[in-house]
C-alpha positions in Angstrom: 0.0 0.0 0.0 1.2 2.8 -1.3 2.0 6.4 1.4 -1.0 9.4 0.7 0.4 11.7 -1.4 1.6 14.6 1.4 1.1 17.2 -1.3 -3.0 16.3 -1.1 -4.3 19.8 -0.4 -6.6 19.4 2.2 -8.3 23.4 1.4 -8.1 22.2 -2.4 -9.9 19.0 -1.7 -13.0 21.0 -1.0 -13.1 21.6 -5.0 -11.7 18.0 -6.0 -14.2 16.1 -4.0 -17.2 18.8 -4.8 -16.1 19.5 -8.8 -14.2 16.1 -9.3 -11.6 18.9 -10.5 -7.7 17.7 -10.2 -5.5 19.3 -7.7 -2.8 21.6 -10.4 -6.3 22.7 -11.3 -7.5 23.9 -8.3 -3.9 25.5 -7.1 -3.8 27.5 -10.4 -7.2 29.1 -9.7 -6.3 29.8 -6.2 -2.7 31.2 -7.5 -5.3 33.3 -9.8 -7.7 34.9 -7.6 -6.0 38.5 -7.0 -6.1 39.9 -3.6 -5.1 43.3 -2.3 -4.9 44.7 1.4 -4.8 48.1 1.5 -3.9 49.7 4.5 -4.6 53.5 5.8 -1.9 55.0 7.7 -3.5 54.9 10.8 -3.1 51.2 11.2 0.1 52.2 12.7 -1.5 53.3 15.9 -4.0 50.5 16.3 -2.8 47.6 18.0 -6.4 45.6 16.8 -5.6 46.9 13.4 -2.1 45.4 12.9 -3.2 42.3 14.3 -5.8 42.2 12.4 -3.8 43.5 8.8 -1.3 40.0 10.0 -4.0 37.8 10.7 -5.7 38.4 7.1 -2.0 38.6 5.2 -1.5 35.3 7.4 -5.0 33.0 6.4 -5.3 35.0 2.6 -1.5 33.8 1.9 -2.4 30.1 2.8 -6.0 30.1 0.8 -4.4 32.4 -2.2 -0.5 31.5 -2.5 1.1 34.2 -3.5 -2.1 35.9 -5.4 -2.2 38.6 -1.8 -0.7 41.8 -2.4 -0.7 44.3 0.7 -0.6 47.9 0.0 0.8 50.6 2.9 2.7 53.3 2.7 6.6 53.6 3.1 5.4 55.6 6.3 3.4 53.0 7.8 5.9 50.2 6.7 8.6 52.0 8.6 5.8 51.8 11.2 6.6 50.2 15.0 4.9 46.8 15.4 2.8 47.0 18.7 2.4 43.6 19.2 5.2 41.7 20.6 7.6 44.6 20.7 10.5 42.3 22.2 10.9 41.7 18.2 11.3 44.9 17.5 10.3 44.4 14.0 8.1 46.8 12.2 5.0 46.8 10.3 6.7 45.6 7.0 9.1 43.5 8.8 6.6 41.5 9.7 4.2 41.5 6.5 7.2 40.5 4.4 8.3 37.4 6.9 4.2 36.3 6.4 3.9 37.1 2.5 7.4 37.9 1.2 8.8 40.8 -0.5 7.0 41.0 -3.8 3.9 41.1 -1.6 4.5 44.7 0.0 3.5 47.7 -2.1 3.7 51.3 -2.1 1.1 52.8 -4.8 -1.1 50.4 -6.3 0.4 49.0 -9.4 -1.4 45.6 -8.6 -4.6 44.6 -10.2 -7.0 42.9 -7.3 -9.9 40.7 -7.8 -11.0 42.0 -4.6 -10.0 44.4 -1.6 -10.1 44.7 1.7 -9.8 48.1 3.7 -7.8 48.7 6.9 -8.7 51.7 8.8 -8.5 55.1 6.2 -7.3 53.7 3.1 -9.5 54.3 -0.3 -11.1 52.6 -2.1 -11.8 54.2 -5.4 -13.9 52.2 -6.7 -16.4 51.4 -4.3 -15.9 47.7 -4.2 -13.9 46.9 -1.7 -14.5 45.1 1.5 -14.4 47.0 4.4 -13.4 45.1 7.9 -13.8 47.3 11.0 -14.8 47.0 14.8 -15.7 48.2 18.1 -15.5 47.0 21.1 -16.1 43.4 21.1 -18.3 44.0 18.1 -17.0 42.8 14.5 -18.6 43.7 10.7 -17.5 43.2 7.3 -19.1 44.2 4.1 -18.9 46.3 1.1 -17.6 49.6 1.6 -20.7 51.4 0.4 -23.0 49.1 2.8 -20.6 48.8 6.0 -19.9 52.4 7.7 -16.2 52.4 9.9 -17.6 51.9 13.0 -15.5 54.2 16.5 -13.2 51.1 16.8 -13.0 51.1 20.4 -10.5 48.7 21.7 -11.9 46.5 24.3 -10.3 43.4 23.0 -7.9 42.0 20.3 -9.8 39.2 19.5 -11.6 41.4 17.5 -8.5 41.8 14.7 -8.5 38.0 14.1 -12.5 37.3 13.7 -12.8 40.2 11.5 -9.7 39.1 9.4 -11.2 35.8 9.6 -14.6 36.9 8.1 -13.1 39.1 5.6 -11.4 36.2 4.1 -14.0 33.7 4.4 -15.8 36.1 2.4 -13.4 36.2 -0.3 -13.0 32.5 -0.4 -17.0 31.6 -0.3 -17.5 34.0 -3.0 -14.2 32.6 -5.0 -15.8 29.1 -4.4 -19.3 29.9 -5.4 -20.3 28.9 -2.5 -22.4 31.6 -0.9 -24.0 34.2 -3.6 -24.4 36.6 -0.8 -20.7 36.5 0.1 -18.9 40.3 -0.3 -22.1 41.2 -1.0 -23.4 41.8 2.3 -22.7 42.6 6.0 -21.3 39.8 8.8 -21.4 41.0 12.1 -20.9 39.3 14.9 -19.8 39.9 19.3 -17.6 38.0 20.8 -19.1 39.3 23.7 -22.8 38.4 23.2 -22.8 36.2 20.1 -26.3 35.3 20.9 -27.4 39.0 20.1 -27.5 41.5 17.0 -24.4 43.7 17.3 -27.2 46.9 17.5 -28.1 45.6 21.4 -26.0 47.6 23.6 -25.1 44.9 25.6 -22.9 43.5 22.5 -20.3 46.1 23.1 -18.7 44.3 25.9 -16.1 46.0 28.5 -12.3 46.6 27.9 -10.4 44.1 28.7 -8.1 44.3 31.9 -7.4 40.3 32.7 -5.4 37.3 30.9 -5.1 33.9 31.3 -2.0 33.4 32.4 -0.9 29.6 33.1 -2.5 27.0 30.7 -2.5 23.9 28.4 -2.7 23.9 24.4 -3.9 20.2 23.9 -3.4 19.1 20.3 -1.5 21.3 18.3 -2.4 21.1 14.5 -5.4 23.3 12.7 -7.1 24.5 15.8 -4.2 24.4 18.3 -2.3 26.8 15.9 -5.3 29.4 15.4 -5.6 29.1 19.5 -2.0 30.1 20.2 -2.4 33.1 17.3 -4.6 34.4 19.2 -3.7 33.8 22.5 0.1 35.1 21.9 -1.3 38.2 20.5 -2.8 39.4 23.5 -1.6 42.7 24.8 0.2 40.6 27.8 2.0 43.4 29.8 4.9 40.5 30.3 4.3 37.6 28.1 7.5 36.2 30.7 5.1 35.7 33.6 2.5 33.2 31.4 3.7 29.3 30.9 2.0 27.3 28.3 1.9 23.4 28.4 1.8 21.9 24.8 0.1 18.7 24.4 1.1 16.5 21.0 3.5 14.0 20.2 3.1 14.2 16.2 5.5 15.7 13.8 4.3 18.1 11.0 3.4 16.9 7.7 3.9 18.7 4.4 -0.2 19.0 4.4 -0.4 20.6 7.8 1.8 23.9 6.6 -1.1 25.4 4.2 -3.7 25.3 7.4 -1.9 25.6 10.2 -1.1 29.6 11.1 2.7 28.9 13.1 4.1 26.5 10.5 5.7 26.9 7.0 7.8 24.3 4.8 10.9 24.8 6.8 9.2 23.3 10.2 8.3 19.4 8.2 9.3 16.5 10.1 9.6 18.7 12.9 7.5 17.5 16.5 4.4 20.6 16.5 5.8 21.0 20.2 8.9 22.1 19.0 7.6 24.5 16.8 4.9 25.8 18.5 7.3 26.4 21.4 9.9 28.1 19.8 7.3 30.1 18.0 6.4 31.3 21.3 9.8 31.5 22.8 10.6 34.0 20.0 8.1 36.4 21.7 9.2 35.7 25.3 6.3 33.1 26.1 7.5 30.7 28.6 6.7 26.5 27.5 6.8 22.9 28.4 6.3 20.2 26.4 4.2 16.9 27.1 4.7 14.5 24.2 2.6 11.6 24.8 -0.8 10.8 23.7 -4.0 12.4 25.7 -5.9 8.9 26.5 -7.7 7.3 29.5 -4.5 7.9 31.9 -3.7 11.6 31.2 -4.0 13.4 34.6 -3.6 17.3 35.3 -1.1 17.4 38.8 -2.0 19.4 40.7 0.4 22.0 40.2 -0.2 22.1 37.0 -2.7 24.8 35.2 -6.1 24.0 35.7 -7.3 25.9 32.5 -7.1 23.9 29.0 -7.7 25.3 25.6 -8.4 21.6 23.7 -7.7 21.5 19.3 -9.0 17.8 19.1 -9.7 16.4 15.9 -11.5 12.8 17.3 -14.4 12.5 20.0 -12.7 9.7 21.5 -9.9 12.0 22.4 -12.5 14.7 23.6 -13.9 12.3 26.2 -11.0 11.7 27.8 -11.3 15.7 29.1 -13.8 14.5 31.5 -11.2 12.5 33.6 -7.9 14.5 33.5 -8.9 16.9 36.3 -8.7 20.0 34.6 -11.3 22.8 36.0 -12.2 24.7 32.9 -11.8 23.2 29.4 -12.7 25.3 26.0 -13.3 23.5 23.0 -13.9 23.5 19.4 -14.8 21.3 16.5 -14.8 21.6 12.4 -16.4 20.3 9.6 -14.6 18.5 7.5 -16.6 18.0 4.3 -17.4 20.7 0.8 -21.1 20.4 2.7 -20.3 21.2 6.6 -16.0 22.3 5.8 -17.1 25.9 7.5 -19.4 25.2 10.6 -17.4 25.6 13.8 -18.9 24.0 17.7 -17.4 25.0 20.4 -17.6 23.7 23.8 -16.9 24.7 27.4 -16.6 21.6 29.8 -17.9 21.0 32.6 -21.3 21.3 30.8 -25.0 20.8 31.4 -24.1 17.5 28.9 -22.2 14.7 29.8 -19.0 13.8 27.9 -20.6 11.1 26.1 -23.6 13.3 25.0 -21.2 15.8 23.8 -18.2 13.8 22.1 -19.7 10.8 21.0 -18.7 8.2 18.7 -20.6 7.4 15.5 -23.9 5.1 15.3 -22.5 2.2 12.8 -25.2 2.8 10.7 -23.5 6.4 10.3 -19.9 5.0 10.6 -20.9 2.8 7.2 -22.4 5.4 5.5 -19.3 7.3 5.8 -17.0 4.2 4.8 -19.5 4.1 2.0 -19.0 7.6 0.5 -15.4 7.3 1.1 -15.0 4.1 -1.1 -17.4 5.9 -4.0 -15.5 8.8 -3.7 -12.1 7.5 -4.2 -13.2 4.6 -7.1 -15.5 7.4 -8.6 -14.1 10.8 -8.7 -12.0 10.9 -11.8 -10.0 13.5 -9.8 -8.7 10.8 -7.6 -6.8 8.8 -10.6 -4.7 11.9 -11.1 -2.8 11.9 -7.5 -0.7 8.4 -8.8 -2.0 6.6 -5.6 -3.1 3.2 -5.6 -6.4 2.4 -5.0 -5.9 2.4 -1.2 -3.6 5.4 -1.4 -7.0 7.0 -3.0 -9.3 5.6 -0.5 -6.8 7.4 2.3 -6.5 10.7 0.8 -10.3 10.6 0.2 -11.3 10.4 3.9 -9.1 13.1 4.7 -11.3 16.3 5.9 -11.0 19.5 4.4 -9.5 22.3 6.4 -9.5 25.8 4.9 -7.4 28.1 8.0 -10.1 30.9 8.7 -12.6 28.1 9.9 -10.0 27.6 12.6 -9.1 31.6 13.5 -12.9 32.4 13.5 -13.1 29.3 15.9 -10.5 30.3 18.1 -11.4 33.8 18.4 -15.1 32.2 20.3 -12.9 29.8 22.0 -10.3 32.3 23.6 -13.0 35.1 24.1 -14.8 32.4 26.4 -11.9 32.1 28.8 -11.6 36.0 28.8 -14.7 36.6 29.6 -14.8 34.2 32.9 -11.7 37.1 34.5 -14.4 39.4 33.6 -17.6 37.9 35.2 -19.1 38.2 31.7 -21.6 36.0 30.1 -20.7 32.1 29.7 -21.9 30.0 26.8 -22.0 26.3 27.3 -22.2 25.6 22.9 -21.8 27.5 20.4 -22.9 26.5 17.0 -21.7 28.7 13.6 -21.8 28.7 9.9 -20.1 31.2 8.5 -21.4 30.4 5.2 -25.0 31.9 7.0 -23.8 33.2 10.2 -27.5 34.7 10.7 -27.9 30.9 11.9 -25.6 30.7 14.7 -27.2 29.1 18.0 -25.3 29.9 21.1 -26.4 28.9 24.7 -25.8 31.2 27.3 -26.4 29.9 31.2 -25.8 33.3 32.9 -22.8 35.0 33.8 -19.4 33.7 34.9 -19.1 33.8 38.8 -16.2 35.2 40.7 -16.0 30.7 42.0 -15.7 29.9 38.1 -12.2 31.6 38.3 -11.0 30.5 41.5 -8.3 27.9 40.2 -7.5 29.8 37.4 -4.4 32.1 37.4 -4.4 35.4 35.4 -2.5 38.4 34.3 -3.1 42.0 33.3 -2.9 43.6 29.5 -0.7 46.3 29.0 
């Protein structure tokens, strides 16, 4: 039996298994879907604004290889970076180490599908996409529909979902996959997802607490989208916060296109390693724990009792319910061209049991699966192109899809939910999201978070 090809793109097999399209196909139309980020110069005194110009240059780069231009001028460039300033990099600096040189412009001499705005740039056309915030409140949508709102800074998290939506927009519309996308407004609080961003109550409070000590429990996908967003909180000393990684597998050439911390150099290298010297760099402190999360896992006691969990397997999710952890925050993806961007996320302990939340597939559904997997990989002429056998084929076509702004939008909801328990704010047992029609979302709030909620859990101030 032959090894699955590790080229197999797993945000191009969205189009192979949907189009029966072959995979040279679907890079060269990815390649050729032009994207431009044009940034106002007063990105250079927004901390959300940077993060969220890095965020965007970081998923659109992955979904749109090398087709993401980024337009700013030699001023802003030149311009300090406010997050981690133990770099001391600027602006461009660190654009160019996420897209590369040919990426940064001065004057537009770049011809763009599609463009997103950042803060005051132009757009001269009036077709841009225009990503903006305040408070914990996010919107995107065209310029000429979506007003800049006061982007108030009451929490960072902000930077990532909107750069998260702005992209998924581009990519649903690139895919045909939502008519409506970049043709209307997403908005959303991370706050008070379960209300219109109009309620009051949406806006949320500035944000004055961290989480400090805690564990990062798989470490592909969704553990790389959680420690973007974690690392760039405004930490006043990102030297006083320790962060336990959890995974004992190495990365694979098909984890660098999804994952937001790796990139070709990092292959064959253990995720811990990279993860922690990613974090290292901008004077996190780590440990490592590289063994498998099963039925014996136990948190010691003087060990962090918070746990932010990537999982990709049920099984592995109900093992949370015996390793002694206090708070756990969780999220799962689809994984098919139907479901690929619906994100559920999970606090635990929760009004469910482990079982009702994570459990395994009936074998009725388990067969189904097997089923669609065989057809698939016999059936889709697309599949005879990737010179696997036919088990290779069967492999490669019960890999899931993973496109990386399912992930960042995921982790923004998972991260703001540990946030807001330092700030006695609202607590949501599920969450459940499409961002194909985010009008659908069903969160379930059970009050607000209680000063005994954060009793074992150690936190920090922002900056």
């Amino acid at each position: 039996m032959d090894t699955p090809d590790v080229r197999f793109s797993r945000i191009s097999k969205l189009f192979v298994d949907r189009d029966e399209v072959t995979l040279d196909v679907v890079l060269a139309q990815r390649q050729g879907y032009s994207i431009l980020l044009s940034c106002g110069d007063d990105v250079g005194q927004s901390y959300t604004l940077q993060l969220a110009i890095l965020t965007a240059a970081n998923i659109a780069g992955r979904c749109f290889p090398g087709a993401v231009r980024v337009e700013l001028s030699q001023r802003l460039a030149a311009a300090p970076l406010l997050l981690w300033p133990s770099l001391k990099q600027t602006l461009g600096q660190a654009l160019l180490s996420l897209l590369g040189p040919e990426a940064l412009m001065g004057a537009c001499h770049f011809t763009a599908g599609r463009t997103v705005i950042f803060g005051n740039a132009s757009d001269d056309n009036g077709s841009a996409l225009r990503l903006t915030f305040d408070g914990w409140i996010v919107k995107v949508g065209p310029v000429r529909d979506c007003g800049r709102l006061p982007e108030r800074e009451y929490c960072s998290l902000v930077g990532i979902l909107a750069a998260a939506l702005a992209v998924s927009e581009l990519f649903l519309a690139f895919g045909e996959i939502s008519l409506a996308a970049t043709r209307r407004t997403v908005a959303l609080s991370l706050w008070r997802p379960d209300l219109d961003v109009v309620d009051p109550s949406a806006l949320g409070i500035p944000m004055e607490f961290l989480p400090r000590d805690f564990w990062m429990l798989g470490l592909g996908h969704l553990g790389n989208a959680y420690i973007w967003s974690l690392a760039t909180l405004p930490y006043r000393d990102p030297g006083e916060t320790k962060i336990f990684l959890n995974d004992f597998d190495e990365i694979e050439p098909d984890n660098v296109e999804t994952s937001l911390l790796f990139n070709e150099r990092n292959v064959g290298r253990y995720k811990t390693r990279t993860c922690g010297a990613w974090l290292e760099q901008r004077g996190f402190r780590t440990r490592f724990v590289e063994r498998p999360f099963d039925e014996h896992f136990r948190c010691r006691p003087d060990e962090p009792k918070l746990a932010f969990c990537g999982f990709d397997s049920n099984s592995a999710r109900r093992y949370i319910a015996t390793a002694r952890f206090d708070r756990v925050v969780e999220s799962g993806l689809g994984g098919t061209p139907s479901n690929f961007d619906t994100i559920s996320a999970h606090t635990f302990p929760n009004p469910r049991s482990a079982e009702e939340l994570w459990p395994d597939p009936a074998p009725e559904e388990q067969q189904k699966r097997f089923s669609a997997q065989e057809h698939m990989a016999r059936h889709n002429a697309a599949y005879a192109h990737t010179g696997e056998d036919e088990c290779g084929r069967y492999r490669l076509a019960g890999k899931s899809i993973a496109v990386p702004f399912v992930g960042a939008a995921a982790a923004s909801l998972v991260v703001a939910e540990a946030i807001r328990i330092f700030h006695n704010g609202p607590a949501y047992t599920d969450i459940k999201l499409s961002l194909a029609t985010p009008e659908t979302r069903a969160p379930r709030v059970s009050g607000n978070y209680r000063n005994q909620d954060l009793a074992a859990s150690r936190y920090c101030s922002t900056q």
